[in-house]
C-alpha positions as CSV (number, residue, x, y, z in Angstrom):
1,X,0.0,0.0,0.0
2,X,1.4,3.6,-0.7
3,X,0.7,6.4,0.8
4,X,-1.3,7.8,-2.1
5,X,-4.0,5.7,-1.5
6,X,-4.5,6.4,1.7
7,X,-7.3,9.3,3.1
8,X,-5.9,12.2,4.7
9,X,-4.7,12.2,8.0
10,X,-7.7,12.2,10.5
11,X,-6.2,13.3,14.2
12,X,-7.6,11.5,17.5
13,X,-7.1,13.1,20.7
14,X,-5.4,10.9,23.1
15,X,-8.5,9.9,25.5
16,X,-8.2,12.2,28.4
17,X,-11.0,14.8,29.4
18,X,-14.6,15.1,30.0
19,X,-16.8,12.4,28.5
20,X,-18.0,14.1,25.8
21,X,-14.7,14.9,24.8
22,X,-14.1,11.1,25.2
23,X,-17.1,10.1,23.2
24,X,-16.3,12.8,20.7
25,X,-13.1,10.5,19.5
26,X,-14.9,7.5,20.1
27,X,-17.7,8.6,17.3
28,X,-14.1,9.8,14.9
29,X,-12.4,6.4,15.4
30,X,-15.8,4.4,15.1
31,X,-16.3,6.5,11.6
32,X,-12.6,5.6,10.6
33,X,-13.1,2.3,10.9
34,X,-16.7,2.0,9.2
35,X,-14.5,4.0,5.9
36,X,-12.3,1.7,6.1
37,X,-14.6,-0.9,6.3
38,X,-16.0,0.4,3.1
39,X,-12.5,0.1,1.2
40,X,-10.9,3.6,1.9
41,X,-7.9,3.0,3.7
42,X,-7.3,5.7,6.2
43,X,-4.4,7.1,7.9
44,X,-5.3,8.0,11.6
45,X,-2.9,10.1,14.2
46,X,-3.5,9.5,17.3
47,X,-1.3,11.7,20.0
48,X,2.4,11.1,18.4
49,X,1.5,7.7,16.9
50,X,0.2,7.4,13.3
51,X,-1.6,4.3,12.0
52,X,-3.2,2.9,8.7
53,X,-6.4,1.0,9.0
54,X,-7.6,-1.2,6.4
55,X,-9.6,-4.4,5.1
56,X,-8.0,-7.5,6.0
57,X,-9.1,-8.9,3.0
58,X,-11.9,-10.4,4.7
59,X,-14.9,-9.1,6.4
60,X,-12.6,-7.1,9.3
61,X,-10.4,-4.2,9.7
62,X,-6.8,-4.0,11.0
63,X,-4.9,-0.9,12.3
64,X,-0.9,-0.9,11.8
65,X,1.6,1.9,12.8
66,X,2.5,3.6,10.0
67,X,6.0,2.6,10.0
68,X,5.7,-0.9,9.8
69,X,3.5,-0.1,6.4
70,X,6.6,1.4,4.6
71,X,8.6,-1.2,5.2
């Protein structure tokens, strides 16, 4: 995978804060997910970290740091 096909960077706050703040991320990272779900692989920072999720190939979804996608 290059990093052309993947979405633009979508930021997630670490999870600290109220609980609407909380929920707030939950609802980004759920919508993330449901994308890449749907066969738009999305790159997703999150604090200092930066992942790629995308289809397994089966029915599921798997998140990978970033780094070990460019290797």
């Amino acid at each position: 995978m290059s990093n052309e096909e993947l979405e633009p960077v979508v930021v997630v706050k670490p999870a600290t804060g109220s609980l609407e703040e909380m929920r707030k991320q939950q609802e980004i990272l759920q919508d993330v997910f449901r994308r890449a779900a749907e066969g738009h692989p999305q790159h997703v920072k999150i604090g200092d970290n930066e992942f790629v999720v995308d289809q397994t190939g089966g029915s599921g979804v798997y998140m990978k740091p970033v780094e070990q996608i460019k290797l």
